[in-house]
C-alpha positions as CSV (number, residue, x, y, z in Angstrom):
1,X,-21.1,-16.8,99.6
2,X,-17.9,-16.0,101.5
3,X,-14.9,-14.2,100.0
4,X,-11.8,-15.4,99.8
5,X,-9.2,-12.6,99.5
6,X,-5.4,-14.3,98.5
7,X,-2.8,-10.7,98.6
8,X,-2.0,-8.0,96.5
9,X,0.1,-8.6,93.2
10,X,3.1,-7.1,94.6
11,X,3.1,-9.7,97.2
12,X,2.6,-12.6,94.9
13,X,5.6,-11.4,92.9
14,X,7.9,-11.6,96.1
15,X,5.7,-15.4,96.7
16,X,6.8,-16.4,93.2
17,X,10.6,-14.9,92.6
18,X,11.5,-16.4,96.3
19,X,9.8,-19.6,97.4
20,X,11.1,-22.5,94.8
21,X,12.3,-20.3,92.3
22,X,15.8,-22.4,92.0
23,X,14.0,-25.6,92.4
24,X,14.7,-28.1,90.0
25,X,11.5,-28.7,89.0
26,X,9.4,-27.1,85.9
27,X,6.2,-25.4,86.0
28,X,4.5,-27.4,83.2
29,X,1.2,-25.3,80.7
30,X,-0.6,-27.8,78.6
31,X,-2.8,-26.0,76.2
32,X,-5.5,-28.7,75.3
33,X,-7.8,-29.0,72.1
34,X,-11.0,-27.8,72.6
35,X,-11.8,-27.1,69.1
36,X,-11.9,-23.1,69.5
37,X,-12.3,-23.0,72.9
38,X,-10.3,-23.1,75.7
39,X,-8.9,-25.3,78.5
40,X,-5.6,-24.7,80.0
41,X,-4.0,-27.0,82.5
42,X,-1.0,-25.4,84.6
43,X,0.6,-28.2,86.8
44,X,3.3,-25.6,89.8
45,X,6.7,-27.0,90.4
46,X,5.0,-27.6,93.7
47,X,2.7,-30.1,91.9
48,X,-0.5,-28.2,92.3
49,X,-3.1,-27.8,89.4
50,X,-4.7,-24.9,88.2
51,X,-7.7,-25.4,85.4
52,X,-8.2,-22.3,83.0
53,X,-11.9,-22.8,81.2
54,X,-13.5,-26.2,80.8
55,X,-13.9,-26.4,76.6
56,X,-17.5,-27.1,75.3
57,X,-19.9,-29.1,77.0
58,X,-19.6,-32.9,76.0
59,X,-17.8,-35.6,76.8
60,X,-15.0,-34.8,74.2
61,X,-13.5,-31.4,76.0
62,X,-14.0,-33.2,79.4
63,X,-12.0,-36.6,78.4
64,X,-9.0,-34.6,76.5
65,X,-8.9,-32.5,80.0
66,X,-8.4,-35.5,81.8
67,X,-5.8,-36.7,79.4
68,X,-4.0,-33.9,80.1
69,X,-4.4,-34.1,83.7
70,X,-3.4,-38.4,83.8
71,X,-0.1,-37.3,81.7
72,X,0.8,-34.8,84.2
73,X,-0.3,-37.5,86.9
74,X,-2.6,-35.3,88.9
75,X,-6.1,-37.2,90.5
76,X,-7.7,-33.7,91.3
77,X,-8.0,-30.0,90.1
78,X,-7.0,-28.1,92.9
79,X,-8.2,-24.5,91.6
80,X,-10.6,-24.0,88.4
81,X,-10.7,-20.8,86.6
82,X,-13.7,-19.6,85.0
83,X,-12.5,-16.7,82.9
84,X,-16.2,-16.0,81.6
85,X,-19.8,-17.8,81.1
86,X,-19.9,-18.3,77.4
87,X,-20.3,-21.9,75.8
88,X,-16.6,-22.7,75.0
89,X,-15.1,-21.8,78.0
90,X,-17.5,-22.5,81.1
91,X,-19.6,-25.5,78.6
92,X,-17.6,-28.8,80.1
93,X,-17.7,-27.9,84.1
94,X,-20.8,-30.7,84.8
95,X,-18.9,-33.4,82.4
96,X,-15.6,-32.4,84.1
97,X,-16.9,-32.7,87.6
98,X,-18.1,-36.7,87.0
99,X,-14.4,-37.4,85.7
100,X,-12.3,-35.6,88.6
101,X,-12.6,-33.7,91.6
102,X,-12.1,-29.9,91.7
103,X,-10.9,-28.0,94.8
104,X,-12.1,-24.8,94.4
105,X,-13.8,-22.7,91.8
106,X,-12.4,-19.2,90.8
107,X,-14.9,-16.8,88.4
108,X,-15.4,-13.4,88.5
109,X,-19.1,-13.4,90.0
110,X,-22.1,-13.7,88.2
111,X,-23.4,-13.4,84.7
112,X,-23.4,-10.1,83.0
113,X,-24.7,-10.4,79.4
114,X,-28.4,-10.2,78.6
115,X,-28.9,-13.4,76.7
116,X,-30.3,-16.5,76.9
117,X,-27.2,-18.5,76.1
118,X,-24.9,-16.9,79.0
119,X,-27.8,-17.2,81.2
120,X,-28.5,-20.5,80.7
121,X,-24.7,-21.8,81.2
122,X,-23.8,-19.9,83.9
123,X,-27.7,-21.3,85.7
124,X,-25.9,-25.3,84.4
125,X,-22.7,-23.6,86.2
126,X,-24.1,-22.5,89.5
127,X,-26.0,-25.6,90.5
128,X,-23.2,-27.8,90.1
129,X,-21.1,-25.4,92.0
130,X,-23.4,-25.1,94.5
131,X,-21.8,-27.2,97.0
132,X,-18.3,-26.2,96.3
133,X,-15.6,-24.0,97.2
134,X,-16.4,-21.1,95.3
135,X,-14.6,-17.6,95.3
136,X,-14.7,-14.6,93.2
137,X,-11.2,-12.6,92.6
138,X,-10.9,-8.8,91.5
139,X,-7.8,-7.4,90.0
140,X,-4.9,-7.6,92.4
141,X,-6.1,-10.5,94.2
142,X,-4.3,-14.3,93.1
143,X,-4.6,-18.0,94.3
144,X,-2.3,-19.1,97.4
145,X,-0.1,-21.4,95.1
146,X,3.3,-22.7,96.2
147,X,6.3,-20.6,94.1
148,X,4.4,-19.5,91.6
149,X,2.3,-16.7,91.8
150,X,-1.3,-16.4,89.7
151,X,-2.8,-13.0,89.9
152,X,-5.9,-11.3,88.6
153,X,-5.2,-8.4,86.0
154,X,-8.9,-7.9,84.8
155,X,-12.4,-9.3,86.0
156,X,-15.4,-8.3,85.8
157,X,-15.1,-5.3,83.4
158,X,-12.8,-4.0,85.7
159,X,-8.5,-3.5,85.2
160,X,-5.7,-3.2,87.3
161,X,-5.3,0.5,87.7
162,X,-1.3,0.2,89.1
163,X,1.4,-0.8,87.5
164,X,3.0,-3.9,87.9
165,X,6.7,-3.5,89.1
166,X,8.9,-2.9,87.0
167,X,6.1,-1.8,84.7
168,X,3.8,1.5,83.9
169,X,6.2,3.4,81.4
170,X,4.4,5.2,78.5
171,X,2.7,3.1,75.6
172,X,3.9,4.5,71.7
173,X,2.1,2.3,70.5
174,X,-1.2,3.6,71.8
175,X,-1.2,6.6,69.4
176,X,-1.8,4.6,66.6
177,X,-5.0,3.3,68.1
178,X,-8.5,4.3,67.0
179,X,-11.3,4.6,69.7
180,X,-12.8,1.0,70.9
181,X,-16.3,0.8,72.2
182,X,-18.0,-0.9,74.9
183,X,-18.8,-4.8,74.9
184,X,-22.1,-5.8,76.7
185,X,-21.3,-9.6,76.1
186,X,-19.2,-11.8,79.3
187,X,-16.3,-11.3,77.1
188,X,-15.7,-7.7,78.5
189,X,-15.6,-9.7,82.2
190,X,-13.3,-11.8,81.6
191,X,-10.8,-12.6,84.1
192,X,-7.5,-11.9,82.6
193,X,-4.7,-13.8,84.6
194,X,-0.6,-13.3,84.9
195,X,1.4,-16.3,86.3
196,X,5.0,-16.1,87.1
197,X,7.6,-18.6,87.8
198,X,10.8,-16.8,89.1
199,X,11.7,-14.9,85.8
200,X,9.1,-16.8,83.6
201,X,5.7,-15.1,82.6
202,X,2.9,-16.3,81.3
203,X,-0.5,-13.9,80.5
204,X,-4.0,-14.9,79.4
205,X,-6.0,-12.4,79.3
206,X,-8.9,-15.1,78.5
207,X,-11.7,-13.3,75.7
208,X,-11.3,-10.0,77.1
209,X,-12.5,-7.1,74.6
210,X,-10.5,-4.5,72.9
211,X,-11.3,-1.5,75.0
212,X,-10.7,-3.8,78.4
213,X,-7.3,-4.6,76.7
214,X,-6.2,-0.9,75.8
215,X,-6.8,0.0,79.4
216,X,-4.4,-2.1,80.6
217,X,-1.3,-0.9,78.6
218,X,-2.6,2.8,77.5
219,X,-1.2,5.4,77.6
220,X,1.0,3.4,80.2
221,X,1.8,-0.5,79.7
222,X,0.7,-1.3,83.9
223,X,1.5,-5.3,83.3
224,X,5.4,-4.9,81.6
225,X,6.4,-7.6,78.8
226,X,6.0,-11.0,78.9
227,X,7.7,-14.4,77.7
228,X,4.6,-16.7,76.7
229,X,1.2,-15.2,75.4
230,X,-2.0,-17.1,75.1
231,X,-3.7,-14.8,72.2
232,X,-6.1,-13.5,73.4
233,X,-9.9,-14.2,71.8
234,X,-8.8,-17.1,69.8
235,X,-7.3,-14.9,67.5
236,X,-10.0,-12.7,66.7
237,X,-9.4,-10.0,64.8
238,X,-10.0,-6.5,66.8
239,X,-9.2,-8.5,70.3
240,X,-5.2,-8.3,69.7
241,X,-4.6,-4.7,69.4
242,X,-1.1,-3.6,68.0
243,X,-0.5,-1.6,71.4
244,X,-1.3,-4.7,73.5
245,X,0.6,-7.1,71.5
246,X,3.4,-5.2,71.0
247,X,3.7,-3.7,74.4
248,X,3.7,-7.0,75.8
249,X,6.8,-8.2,73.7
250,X,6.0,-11.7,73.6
251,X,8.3,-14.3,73.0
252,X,6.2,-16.8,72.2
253,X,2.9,-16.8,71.5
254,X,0.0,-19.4,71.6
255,X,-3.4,-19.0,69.9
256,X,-5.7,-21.7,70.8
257,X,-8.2,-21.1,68.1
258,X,-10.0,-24.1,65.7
259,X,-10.4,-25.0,62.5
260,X,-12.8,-22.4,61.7
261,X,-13.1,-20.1,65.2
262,X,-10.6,-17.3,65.7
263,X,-7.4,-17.9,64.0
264,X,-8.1,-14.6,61.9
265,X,-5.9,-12.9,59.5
266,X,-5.3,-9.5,60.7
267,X,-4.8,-10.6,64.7
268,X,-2.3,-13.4,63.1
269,X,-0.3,-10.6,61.2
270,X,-0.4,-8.6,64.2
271,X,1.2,-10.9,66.4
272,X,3.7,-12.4,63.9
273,X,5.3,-9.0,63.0
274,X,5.2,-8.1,66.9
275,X,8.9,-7.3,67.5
276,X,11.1,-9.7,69.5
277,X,8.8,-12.6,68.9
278,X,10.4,-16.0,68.6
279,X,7.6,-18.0,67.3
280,X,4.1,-18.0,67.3
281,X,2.1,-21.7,67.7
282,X,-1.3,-22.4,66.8
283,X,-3.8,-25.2,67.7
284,X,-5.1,-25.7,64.8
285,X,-4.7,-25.3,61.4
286,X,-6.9,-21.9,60.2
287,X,-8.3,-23.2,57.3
288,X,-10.3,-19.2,56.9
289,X,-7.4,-17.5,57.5
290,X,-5.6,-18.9,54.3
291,X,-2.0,-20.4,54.3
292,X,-0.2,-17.1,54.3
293,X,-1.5,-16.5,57.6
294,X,-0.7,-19.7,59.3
295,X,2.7,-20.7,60.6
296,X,4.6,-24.2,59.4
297,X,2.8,-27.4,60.0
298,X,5.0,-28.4,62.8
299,X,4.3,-25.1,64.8
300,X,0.5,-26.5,64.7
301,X,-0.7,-29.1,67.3
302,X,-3.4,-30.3,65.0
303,X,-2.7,-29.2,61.1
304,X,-5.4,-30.8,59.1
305,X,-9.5,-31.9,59.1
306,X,-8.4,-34.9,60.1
307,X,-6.4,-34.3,63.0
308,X,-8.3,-33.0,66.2
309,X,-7.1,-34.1,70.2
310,X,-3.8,-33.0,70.0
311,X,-2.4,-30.3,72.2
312,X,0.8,-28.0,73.1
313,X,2.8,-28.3,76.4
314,X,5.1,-25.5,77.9
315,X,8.0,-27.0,80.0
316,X,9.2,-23.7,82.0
317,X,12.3,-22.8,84.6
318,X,12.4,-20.3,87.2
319,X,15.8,-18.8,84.8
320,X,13.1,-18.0,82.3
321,X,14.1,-20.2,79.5
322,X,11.3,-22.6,78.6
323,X,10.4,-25.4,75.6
324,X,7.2,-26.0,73.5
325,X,6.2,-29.3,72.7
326,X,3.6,-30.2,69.9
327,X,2.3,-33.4,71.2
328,X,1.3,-34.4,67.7
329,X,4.2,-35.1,66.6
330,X,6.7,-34.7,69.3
331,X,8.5,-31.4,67.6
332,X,10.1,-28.9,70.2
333,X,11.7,-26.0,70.5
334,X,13.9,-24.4,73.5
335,X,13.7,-20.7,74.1
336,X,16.8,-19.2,76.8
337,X,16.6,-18.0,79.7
338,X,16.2,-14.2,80.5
């Protein structure tokens, strides 16, 4: 397979606070419902489409994504990102592909956990890639997107290992942390991704692992803070460290988790007391976590057994200001620019 190799981060930050940055137009996020796992559509000023995970395999996770995609009137995906091969995030790529075309596919590289079930989906994933544009990205390395920049933070165990600008200052947080050990599951490889409109920044740092986390913000924070934060695991509980979370400085926060998958207690608490957030925003209702560790029904895209389908949209400038939009029952809020 041929590499594709799209510039260093520092260049993609001079892409994305130059080209189109006063343009008019918004960079739009819709996180969809996949029932705990994820899918996220990000549509540039520019019009171009990036897919982040495909849901579970199934016709639902596939139709909801092209929803999404006929709302933000797009015919194709022009770049789909495979953060890692597990079930709920690589499961709907052969359901996906009879709906809509997909440019090119972004992973990073092959399987690395010794089980059946990883095995198995990224084998489904491979032969219906096989005649596609396919490219595997290492930290530092993006996707040639028009004024926005997408670059590669983490992938394939592997971390950034220089700051960010404006970034790299020493980590308090970090002394509070115990040791975390090694993950052997795709988890640990997951791409982790920062895109930046102009002042905006969005991370997702897809199901990457504790230790894979600390290393990117101990003893030194190497990716700065950040104005929208896809949680990262689902909400699972040792995945959201204190000195990633708060080191990042979040805004807002977003935890795409389901009814009963992620959405724990202690990662909830975590972020909610992080300082400087706004809000946090959950997918669904987490009916384990109990209802002191869930935030007001209209900060929840789908709040009861009975409501699945439903998802949250970001509308974001290049000022930094953005809104979120629960497209259950049309409630926003508007956050300021920078």
């Amino acid at each position: 397979m041929k590499r594709f190799f799209y510039g260093s981060a520092l260049g993609f930050l001079l892409v994305a606070s130059s080209a189109l940055a006063s343009s008019a137009k918004p960079l739009q996020i819709y996180f969809i419902d996949v029932e705990g796992g994820q899918a996220t559509l990000i549509v540039s000023p520019a019009g171009e489409s990036v897919l982040i995970d495909t849901g579970w395999a199934g016709t639902r996770d596939a139709d909801r994504i092209v929803a999404a995609a006929k709302s933000a009137r797009l015919k194709r995906i022009d770049y789909l990102l495979i953060t890692h091969f597990h079930q709920d995030h690589v499961g709907g790529v052969v359901d996906l592909l009879q709906r809509m075309p997909v440019g090119m596919f972004v992973d990073h590289g092959p399987n690395q956990e010794d089980s059946d079930r990883p095995r198995s989906d990224y084998a489904a994933y491979e032969k219906v890639t096989q005649h596609s544009k396919r490219v595997h990205l290492k930290p530092g390395e993006g996707v040639p997107l028009k004024g926005i920049a997408l670059q590669i933070l983490a992938a394939a165990g592997q971390g950034m290992t220089d700051p960010l600008p404006g970034a790299g200052v020493a980590n308090p947080f970090c002394n509070s942390e115990s040791a975390a050990q090694e993950d052997a599951t795709e988890n640990a490889q997951s791409l982790g991704v920062l895109i930046t409109y102009g002042k905006f920044r969005f991370l997702d740092l897809g199901d990457l692992t504790r230790k894979k986390e600390l290393d990117l913000v101990c003893p030194n924070n190497l990716i700065g803070t950040v104005d929208l934060y896809l949680i990262t695991h689902h909400g699972s509980a040792l995945d959201n460290p204190k000195a990633l979370v708060w080191a990042l400085h979040p805004r807002v926060a977003i935890m795409n988790n389901g009814a009963h998958k992620g959405g724990s207690a202690e990662a909830w608490q975590i972020v909610h007391d992080s300082p400087g957030l706004a809000d946090l925003w959950q997918l669904h209702y987490a009916v384990d976590a109990g209802k002191d560790h869930n935030v007001p029904a209209d900060l929840i895209a789908n709040a009861d057994a009975g409501s699945d389908g439903h998802s949250i949209k970001i509308v974001a400038k290049a000022t930094g200001s953005f809104t979120v939009n629960n497209l259950r029952n049309g409630y926003s809020r508007q956050y300021g620019p920078k």
